[in-house]
VOTORFI-194569 format. One record per residue (C-alpha): x, y, z; residue number from 1. Coordinates in steps of 0.2 Angstrom, whole numbers. Layout:
+-------+-------+-------+-----+
|     x |     y |     z | pos |
+-------+-------+-------+-----+
|     X |     Y |     Z | NUM |
...
+-------+-------+-------+-----+
# end
This chain:
+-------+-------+-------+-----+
|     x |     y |     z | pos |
+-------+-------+-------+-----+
|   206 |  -114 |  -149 |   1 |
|   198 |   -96 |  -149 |   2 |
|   194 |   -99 |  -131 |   3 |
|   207 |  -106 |  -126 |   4 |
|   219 |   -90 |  -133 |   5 |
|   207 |   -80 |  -124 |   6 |
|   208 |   -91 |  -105 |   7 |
|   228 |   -88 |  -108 |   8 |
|   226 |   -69 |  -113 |   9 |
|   216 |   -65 |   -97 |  10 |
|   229 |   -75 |   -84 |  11 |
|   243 |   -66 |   -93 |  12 |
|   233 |   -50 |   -90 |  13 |
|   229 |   -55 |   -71 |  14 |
|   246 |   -59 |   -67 |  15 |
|   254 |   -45 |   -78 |  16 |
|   243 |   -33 |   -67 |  17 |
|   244 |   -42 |   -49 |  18 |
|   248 |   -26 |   -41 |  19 |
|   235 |   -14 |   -52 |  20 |
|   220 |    -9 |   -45 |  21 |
|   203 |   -20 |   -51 |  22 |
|   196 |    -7 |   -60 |  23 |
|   213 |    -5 |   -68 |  24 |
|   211 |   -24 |   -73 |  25 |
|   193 |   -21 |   -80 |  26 |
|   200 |    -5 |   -91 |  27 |
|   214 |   -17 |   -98 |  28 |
|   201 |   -30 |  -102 |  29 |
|   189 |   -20 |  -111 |  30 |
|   204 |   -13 |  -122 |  31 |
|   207 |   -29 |  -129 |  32 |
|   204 |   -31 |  -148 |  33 |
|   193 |   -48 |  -144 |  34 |
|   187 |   -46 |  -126 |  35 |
|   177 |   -61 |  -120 |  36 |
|   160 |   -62 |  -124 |  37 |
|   147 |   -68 |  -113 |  38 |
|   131 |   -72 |  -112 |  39 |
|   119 |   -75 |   -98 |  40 |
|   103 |   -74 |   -85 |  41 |
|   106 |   -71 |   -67 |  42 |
|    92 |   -66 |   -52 |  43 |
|    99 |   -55 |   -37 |  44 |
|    98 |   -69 |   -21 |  45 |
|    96 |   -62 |    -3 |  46 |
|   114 |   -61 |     0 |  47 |
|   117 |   -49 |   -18 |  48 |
|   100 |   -36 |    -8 |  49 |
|   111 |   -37 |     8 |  50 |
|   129 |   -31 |    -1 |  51 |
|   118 |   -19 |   -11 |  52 |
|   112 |   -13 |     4 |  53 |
|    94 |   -11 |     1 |  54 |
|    88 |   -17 |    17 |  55 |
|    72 |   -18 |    10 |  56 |
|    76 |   -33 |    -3 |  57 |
|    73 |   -23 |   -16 |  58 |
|    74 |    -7 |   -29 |  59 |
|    62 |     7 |   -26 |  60 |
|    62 |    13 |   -46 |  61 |
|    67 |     4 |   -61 |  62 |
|    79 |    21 |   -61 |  63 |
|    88 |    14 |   -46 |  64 |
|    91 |    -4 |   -51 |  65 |
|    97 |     6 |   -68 |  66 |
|   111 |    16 |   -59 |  67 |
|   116 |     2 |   -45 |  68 |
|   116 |   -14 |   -56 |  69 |
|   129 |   -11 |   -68 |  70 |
|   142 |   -10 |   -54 |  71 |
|   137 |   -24 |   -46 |  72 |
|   139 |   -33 |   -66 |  73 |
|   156 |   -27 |   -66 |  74 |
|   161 |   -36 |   -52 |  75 |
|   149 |   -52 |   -53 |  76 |
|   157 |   -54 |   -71 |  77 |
|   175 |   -48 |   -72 |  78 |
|   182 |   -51 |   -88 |  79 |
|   167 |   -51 |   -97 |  80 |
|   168 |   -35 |  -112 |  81 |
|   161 |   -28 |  -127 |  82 |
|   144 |   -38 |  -133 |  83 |
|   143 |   -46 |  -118 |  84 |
|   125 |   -45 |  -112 |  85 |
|   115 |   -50 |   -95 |  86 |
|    95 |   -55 |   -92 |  87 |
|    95 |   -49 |   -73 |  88 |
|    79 |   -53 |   -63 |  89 |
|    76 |   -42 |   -48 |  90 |
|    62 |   -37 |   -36 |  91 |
|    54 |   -21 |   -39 |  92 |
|    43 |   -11 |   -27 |  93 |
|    30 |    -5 |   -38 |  94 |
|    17 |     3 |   -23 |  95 |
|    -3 |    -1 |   -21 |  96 |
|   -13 |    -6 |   -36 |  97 |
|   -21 |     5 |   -47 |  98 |
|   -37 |    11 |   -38 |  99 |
|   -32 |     7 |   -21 | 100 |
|   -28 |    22 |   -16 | 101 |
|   -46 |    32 |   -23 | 102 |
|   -52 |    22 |    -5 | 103 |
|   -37 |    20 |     7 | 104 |
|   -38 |    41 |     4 | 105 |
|   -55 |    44 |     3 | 106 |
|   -67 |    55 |    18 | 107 |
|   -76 |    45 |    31 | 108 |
|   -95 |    50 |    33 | 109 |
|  -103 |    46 |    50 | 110 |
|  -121 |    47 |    50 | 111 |
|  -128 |    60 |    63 | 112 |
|  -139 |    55 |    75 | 113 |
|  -153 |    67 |    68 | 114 |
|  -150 |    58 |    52 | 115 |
|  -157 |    42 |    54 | 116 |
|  -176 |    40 |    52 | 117 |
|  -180 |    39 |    68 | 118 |
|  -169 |    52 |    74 | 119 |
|  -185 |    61 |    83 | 120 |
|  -185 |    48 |    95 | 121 |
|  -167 |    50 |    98 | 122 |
|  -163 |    34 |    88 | 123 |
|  -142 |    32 |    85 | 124 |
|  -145 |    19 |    72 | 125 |
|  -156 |    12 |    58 | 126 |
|  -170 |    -1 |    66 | 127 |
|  -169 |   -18 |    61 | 128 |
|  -181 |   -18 |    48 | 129 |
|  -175 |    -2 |    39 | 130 |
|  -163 |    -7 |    24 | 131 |
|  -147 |     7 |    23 | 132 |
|  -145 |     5 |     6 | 133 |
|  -162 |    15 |     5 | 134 |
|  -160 |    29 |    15 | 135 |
|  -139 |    31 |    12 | 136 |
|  -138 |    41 |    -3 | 137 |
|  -155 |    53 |     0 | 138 |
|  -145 |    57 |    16 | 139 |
|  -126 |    61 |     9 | 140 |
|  -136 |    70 |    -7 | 141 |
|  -145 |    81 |     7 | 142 |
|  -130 |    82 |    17 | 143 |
|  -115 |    81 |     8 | 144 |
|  -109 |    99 |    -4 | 145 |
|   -96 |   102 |   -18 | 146 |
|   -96 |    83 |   -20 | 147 |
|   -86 |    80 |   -37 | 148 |
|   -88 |    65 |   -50 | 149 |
|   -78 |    50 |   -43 | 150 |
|   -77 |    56 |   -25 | 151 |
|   -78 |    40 |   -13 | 152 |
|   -84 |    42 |     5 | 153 |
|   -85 |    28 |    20 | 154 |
|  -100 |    31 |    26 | 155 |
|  -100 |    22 |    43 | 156 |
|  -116 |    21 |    53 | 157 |
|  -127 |     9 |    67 | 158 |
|  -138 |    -2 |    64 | 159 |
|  -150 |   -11 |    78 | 160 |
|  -148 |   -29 |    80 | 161 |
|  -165 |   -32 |    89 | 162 |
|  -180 |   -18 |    90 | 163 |
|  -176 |    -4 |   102 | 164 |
|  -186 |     2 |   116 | 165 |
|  -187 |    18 |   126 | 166 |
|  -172 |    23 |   138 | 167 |
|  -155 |    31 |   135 | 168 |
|  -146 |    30 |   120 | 169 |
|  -127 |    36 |   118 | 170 |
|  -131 |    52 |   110 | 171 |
|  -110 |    54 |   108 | 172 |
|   -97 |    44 |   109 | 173 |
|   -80 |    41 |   106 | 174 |
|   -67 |    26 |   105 | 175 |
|   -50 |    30 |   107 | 176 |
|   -43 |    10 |   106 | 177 |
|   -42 |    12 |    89 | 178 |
|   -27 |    18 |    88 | 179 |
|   -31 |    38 |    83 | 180 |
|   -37 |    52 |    95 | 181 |
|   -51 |    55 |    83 | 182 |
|   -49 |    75 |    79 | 183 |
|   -45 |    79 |    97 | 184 |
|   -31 |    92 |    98 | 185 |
|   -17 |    89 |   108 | 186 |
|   -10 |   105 |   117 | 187 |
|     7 |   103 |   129 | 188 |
|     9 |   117 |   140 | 189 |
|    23 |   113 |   149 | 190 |
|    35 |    98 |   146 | 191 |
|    42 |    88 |   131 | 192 |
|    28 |    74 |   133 | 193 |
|    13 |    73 |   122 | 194 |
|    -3 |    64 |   122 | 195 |
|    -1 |    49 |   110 | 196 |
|   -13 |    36 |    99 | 197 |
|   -12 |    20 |   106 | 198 |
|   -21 |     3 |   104 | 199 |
|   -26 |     5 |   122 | 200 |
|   -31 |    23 |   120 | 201 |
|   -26 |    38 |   121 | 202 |
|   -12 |    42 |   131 | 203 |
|    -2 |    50 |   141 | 204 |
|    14 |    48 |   150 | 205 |
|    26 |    62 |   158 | 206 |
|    38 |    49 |   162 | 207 |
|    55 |    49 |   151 | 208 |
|    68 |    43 |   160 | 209 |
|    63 |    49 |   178 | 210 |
|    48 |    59 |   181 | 211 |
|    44 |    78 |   172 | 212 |
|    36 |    92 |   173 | 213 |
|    22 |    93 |   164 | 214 |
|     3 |    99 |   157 | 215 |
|    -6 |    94 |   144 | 216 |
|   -23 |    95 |   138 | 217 |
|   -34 |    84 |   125 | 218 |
|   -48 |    93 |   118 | 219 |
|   -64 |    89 |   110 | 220 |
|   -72 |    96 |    95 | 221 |
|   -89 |   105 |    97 | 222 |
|  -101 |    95 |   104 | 223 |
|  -119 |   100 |   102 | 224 |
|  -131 |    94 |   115 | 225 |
|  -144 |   107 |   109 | 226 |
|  -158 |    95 |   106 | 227 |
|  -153 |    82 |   121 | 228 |
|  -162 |    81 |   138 | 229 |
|  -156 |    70 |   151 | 230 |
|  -141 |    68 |   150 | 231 |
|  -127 |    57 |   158 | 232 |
|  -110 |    54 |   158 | 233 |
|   -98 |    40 |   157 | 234 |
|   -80 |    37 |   153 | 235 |
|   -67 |    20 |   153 | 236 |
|   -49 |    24 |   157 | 237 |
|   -33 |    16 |   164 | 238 |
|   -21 |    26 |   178 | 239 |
|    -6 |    16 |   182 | 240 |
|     9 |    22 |   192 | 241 |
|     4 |    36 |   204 | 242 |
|    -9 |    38 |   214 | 243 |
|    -9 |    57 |   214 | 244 |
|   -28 |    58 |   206 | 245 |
|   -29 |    74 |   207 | 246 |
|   -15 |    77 |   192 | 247 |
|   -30 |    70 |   180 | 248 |
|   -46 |    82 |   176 | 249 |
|   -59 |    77 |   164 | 250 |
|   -65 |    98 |   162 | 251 |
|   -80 |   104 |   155 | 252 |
|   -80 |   120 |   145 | 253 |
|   -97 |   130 |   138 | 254 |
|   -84 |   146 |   130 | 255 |
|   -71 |   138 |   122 | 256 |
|   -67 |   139 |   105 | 257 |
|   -58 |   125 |    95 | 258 |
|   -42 |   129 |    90 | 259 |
|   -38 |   141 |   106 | 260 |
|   -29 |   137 |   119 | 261 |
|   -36 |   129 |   133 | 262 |
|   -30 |   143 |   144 | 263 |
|   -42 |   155 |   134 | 264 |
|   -58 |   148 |   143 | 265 |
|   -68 |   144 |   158 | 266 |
|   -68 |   124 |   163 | 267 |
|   -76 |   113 |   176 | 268 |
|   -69 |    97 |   181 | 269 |
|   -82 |    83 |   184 | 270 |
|   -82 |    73 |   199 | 271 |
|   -81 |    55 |   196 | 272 |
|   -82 |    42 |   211 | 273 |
|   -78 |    26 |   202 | 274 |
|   -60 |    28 |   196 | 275 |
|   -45 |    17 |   194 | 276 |
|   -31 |    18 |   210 | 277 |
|   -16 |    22 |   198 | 278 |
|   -11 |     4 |   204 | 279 |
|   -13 |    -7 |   187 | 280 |
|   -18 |    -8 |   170 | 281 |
|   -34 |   -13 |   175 | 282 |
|   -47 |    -2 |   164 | 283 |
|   -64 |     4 |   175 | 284 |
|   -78 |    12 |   171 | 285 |
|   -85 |    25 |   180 | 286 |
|  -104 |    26 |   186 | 287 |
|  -116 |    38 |   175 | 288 |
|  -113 |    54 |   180 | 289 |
|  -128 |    69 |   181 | 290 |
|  -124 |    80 |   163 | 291 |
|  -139 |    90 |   165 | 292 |
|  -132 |   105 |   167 | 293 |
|  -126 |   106 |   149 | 294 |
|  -143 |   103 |   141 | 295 |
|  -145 |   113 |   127 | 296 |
|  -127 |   119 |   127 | 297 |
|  -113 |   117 |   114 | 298 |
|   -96 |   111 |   126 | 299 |
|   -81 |   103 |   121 | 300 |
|   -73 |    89 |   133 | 301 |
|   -57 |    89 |   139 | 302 |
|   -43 |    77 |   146 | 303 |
|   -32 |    87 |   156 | 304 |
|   -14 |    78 |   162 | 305 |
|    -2 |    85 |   176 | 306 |
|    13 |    77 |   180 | 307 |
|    28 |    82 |   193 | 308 |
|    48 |    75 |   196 | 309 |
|    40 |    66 |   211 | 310 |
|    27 |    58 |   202 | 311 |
|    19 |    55 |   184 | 312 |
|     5 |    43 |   182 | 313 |
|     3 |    35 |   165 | 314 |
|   -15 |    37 |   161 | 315 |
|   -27 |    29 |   147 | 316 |
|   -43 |    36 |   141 | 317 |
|   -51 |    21 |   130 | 318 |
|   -67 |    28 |   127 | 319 |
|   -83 |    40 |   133 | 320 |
|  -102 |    41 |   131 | 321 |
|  -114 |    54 |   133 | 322 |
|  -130 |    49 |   134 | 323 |
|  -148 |    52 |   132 | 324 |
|  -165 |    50 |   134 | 325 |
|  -172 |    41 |   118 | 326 |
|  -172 |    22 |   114 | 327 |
|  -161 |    11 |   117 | 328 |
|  -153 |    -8 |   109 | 329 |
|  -138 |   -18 |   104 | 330 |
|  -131 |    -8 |    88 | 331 |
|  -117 |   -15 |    78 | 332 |
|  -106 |    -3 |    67 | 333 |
|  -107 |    -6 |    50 | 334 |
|   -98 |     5 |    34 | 335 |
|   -97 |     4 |    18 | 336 |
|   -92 |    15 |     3 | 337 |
|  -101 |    27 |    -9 | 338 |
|   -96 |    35 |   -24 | 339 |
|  -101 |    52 |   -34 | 340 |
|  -108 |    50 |   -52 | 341 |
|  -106 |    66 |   -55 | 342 |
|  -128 |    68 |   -51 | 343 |
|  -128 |    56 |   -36 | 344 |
|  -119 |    46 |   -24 | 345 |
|  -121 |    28 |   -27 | 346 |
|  -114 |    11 |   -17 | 347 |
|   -95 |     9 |   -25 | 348 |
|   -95 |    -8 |   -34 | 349 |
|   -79 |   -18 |   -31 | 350 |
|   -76 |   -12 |   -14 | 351 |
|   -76 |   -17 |     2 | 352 |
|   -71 |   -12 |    20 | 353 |
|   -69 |   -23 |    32 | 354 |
|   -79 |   -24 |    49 | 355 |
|   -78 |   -28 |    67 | 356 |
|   -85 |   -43 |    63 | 357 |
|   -73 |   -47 |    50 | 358 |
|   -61 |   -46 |    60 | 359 |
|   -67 |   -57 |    74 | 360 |
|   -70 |   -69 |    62 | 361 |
|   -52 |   -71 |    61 | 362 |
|   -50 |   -73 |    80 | 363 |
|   -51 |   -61 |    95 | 364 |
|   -36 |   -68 |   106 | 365 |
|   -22 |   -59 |   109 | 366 |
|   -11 |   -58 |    93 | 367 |
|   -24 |   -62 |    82 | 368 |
|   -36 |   -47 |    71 | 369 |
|   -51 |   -48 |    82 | 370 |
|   -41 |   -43 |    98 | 371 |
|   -40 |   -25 |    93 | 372 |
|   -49 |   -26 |    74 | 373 |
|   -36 |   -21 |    66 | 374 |
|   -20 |   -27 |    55 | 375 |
|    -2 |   -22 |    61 | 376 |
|    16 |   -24 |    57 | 377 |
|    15 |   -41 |    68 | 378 |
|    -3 |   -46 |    61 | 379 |
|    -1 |   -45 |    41 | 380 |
|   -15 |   -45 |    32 | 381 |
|    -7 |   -57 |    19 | 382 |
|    -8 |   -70 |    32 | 383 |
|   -29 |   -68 |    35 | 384 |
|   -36 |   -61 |    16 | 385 |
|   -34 |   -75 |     4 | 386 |
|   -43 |   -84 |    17 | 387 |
|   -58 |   -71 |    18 | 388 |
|   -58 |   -67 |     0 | 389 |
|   -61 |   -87 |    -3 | 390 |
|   -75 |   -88 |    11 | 391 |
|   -83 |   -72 |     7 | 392 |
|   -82 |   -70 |   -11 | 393 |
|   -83 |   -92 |   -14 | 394 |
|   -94 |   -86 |   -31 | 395 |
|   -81 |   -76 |   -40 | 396 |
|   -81 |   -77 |   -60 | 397 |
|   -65 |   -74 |   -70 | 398 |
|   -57 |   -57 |   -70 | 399 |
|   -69 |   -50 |   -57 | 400 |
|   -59 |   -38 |   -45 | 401 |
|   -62 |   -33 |   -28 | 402 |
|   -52 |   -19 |   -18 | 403 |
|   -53 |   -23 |     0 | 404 |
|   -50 |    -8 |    13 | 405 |
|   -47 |   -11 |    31 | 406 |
|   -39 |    -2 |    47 | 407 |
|   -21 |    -4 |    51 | 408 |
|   -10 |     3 |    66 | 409 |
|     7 |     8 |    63 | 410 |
|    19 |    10 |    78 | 411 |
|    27 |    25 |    69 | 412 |
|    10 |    32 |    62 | 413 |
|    -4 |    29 |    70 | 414 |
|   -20 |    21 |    63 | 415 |
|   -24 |    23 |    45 | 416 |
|   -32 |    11 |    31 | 417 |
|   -22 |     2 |    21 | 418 |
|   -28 |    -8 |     5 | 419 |
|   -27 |   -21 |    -7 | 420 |
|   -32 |   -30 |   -23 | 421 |
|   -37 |   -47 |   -30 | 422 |
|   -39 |   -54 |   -46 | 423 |
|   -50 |   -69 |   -47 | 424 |
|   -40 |   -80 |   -60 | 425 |
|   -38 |   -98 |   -64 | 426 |
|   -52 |  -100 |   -51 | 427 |
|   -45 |   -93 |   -36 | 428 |
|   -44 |   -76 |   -29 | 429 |
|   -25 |   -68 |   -32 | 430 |
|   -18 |   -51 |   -22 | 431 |
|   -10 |   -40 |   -31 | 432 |
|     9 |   -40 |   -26 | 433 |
|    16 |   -23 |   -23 | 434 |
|    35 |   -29 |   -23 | 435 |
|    36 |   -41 |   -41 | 436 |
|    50 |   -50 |   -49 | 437 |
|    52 |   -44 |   -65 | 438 |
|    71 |   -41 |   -78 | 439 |
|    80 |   -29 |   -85 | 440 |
|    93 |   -31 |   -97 | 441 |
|   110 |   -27 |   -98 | 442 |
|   124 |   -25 |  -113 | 443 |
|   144 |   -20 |  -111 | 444 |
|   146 |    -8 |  -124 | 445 |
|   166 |    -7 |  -123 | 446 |
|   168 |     3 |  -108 | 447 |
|   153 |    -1 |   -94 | 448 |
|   137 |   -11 |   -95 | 449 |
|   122 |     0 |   -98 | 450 |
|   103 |    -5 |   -98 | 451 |
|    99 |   -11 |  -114 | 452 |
|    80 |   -17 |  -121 | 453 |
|    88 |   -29 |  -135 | 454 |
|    71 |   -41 |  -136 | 455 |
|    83 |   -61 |  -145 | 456 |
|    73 |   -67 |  -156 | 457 |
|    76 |   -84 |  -164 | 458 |
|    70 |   -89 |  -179 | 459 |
|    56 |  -104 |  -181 | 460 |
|    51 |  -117 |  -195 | 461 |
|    33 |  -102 |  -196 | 462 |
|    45 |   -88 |  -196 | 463 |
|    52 |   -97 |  -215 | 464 |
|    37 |  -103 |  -220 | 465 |
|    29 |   -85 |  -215 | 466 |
|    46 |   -77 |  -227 | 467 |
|    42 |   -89 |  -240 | 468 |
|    24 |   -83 |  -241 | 469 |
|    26 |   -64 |  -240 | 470 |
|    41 |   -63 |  -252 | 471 |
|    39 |   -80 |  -264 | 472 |
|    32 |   -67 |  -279 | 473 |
|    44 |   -54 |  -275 | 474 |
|    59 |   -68 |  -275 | 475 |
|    54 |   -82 |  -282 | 476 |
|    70 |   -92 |  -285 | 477 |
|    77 |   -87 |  -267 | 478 |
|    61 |   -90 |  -258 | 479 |
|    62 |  -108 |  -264 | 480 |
|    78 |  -112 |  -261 | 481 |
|    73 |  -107 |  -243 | 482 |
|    57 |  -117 |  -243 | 483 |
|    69 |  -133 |  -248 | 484 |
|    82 |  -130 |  -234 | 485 |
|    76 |  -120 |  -219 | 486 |
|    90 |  -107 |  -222 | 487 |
|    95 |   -91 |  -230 | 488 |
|   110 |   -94 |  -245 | 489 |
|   119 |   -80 |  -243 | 490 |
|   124 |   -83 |  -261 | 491 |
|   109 |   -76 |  -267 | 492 |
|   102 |   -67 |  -251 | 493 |
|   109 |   -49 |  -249 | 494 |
|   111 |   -41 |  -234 | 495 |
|    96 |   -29 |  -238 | 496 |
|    84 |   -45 |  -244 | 497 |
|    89 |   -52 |  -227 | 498 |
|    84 |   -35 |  -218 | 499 |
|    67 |   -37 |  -226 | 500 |
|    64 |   -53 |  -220 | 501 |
|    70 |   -51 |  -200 | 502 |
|    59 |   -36 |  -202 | 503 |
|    43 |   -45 |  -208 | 504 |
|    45 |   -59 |  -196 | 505 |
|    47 |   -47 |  -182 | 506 |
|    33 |   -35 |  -186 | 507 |
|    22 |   -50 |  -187 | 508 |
|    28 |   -57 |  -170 | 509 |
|    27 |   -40 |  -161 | 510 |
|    16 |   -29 |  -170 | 511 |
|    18 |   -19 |  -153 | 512 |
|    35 |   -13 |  -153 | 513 |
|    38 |     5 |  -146 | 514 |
|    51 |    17 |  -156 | 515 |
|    68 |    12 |  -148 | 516 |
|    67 |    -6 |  -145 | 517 |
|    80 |   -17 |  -150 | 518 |
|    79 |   -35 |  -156 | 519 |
|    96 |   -48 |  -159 | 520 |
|    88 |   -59 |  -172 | 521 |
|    94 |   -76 |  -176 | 522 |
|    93 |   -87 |  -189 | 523 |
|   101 |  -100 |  -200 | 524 |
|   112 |   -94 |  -216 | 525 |
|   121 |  -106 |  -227 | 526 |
|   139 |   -97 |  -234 | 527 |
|   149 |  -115 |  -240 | 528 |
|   142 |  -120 |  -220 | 529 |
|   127 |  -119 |  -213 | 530 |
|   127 |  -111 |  -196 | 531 |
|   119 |   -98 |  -186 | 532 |
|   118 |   -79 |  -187 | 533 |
|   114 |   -64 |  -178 | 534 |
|   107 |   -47 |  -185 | 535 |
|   105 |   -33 |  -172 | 536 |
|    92 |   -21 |  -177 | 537 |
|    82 |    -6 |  -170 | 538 |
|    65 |     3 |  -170 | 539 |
|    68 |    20 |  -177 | 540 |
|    54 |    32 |  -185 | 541 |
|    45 |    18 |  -186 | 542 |
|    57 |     7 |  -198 | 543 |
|    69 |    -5 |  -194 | 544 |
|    86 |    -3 |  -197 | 545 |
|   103 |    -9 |  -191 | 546 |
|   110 |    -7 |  -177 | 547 |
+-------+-------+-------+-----+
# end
């Protein structure tokens, strides 16, 4: 009959109010003497992110959902008022797991040339028969300064596939497909165009609606050719759409210092024969070009671009060599990560970066990771992982954790690593999920609902039998009388024994409360009826007490 007093209070109110505003409406409800009180559990659907507006599908911060989830309560549950209360599931972005980020941030270590054991004979990798892992740690501990306990570095280095033998080995190189320009500065002279990173290489374009004006240089740092002899050059690039060649210089400079500009030294341009037309997107290699003439000198390379209104070529540099006399094989590229002990660096345990190789493994056609050995916004790693973590790491044991590291290009950023972690559990491999589901609740107080951490509690057949125990000396007659019926007779049970009681069922069931958590405890009481009964209480200087 209760309810039904209510249904008829709220149309009376509706239709008293037709021409008030909603929030006039929700004023006039939560005045009433015995507003309606609800109970419930709801989680926010696709269509409640879109009318929230978070584009994203969900809350950045548990402070967000906090501030924008009580309006949307309000309207999902109109005439609900004081001592209503809402379980509200949501997703939450909660950002990389613990420890990613101590990798996807650390320094990258290339091992020099002169580095490797057979450096002398102008070696750029470690022979086939000469293990890393024994030579990697003298070299960052002779190399490496100020290191600081729990530094990580990627230490990337070559490695033979088959015994070299004498020729020419690349004695520098860079690869541009990558996705970064790799430390090379970027000076515009003239012009609003600038060089870019690109999956196909470096590049540059002075075209933005219609042909511009425009120069601009990519430089090199330092490179020390002190100790080379023989020396050749070689370079990949793509020209498309001019055929004005001239507009693009690869220069030479012996004077120039890094962080100048271009304009403050002396450069040569090479002469290169074997060039693309400016025709395609065809890449060409050029032929070894003479280098000699820079034996013993340090020079920085530069890619100089010139574009006018009547023309501007689109121009790709993908990668370059400079090689010399010494030995020379197949290499692979491999890297892996070392940590600092605080003594010495050391392989890091449960970390891995992923190689070329693992990424051709996944596949090399076109849309697939091996095509440019990276992840992107259109190749997710979620889709390629589980499946390496199962092949790779088949032998997992329970709780083992492993934090794989890998290289990703970002349209908007550039190339960068990114990172995960899994969790072998139930016998299988499980990511870490960076966006969980996970509640909060909510309670109307009278005027709004407000995030509240009332824990409902119900009471069990243990929870009596665990009262009986504790409290049968202390209240013998009252203690039976519970263990005969299964309830509290409130004829003899005062609100203080009963207190007692909720508070030694509750520390027992969770023993790790924090100061300020709430609890809404039921249980069964027997006043001329038997029914239920709910006592609120709180955590407060470490005793609980009611609410």
């Amino acid at each position: 009959m209760k309810k039904i007093t209510f249904i008829f209070a709220i149309l009376a109110l509706i239709f008293a109010t037709a021409c008030n505003s909603l929030d006039d409406i929700h004023e006039d409800i939560d005045a009433m003497d015995n507003p309606i009180v609800g109970d419930a559990e709801y989680t926010l659907t696709d269509e409640d992110y879109d009318e929230l507006e978070l584009s994203y599908g969900n809350f950045s911060s548990e402070d967000d959902a906090k501030s924008i989830l009580p309006g949307f309560l309000s309207e999902k549950y109109p005439v609900w008022g004081n001592g209503s209360s809402v379980l509200l599931g949501y997703k939450l972005y909660v950002g990389s797991a613990p420890g990613v980020s101590d990798y996807t941030y650390a320094d990258a270590y290339s091992v020099a040339n002169d580095e490797y054991p057979q450096g002398s004979l102008g070696a750029v990798g470690f022979f086939p028969d000469e293990a890393p892992a024994d030579y990697i740690a003298d070299i960052l501990n002779d190399n490496v300064s100020n290191a600081e306990e729990g530094d990580n570095l990627l230490v990337q280095y070559k490695q033979y596939t088959s015994e070299p033998v004498a020729g020419y080995s690349n004695f520098y190189e860079v690869d541009f497909t990558d996705g970064s320009l790799n430390s090379y500065e970027a000076f515009s002279v003239v012009g609003d165009q600038v060089w870019e990173a690109t999956n196909y290489g470096a590049k540059m374009s002075g075209y933005a609606g219609g042909s511009q004006d425009n120069e601009d240089w990519l430089v090199s740092p330092a490179i020390d050719l002190s100790d080379a002899s023989n020396l050749l050059f070689q370079v990949s690039q793509i020209i498309n759409y001019s055929s004005e060649l001239d507009l693009l210089n690869i220069m030479v400079s012996t004077d120039y210092t890094t962080g100048e500009a271009p304009s403050t030294a002396t450069w040569t341009a090479l002469t290169i024969e074997t060039k693309p037309d400016g025709s395609n997107w065809d890449p060409v290699e050029s032929e070894l070009i003479d280098f000699s003439a820079y034996e013993g000198e340090t020079i920085h390379v530069a890619f100089k671009y010139e574009s006018t209104t009547e023309t501007s070529a689109t121009w790709e540099i993908e990668n370059f060599v400079i090689k010399a006399a010494g030995v020379e094989g197949e290499t692979v590229s491999k890297e892996i990560f070392y940590t600092y002990d605080g003594e010495e660096w050391e392989a890091a345990e449960g970390a891995y970066f992923l190689s070329d190789a693992d990424f051709d493994a996944m596949g090399e056609e076109y849309g697939r990771p091996g095509y440019y050995n990276n992840f992107s916004s259109s190749i997710s790693p979620g889709d390629y992982l589980s499946t390496f973590m199962a092949t790779n790491y088949a032998y997992g044991q329970e709780e083992d954790e492993m934090i794989i590291v890998y290289d990703y290009y970002s349209s908007s950023s550039g190339a960068q690593w990114r990172g995960t972690l899994f969790n072998y559990t139930g016998g299988e491999w499980v990511e870490y999920e960076s966006v969980q589901d996970v509640t909060l609740q909510f309670a109307h107080d009278g005027n709004a609902w407000v995030p509240d951490n009332t824990i409902k509690y119900a009471f069990t057949g243990d929870d009596y039998a665990y009262v009986v125990d504790q409290l049968g000396s202390t209240y013998p007659s009252e203690t039976g009388n519970l263990s005969n019926y299964g309830n509290f007779n409130k004829f003899s049970w005062t609100d203080e024994m009963l207190l007692e009681s909720v508070t030694l069922v509750i520390e027992n069931n969770f023993p790790s409360a924090e100061e300020g958590q709430k609890f809404a405890v039921t249980y069964t009481v027997y006043d001329g009826s038997t029914h239920d009964e709910t006592m609120n209480i709180i955590l407060e200087g470490g005793v609980y007490v009611l609410q």
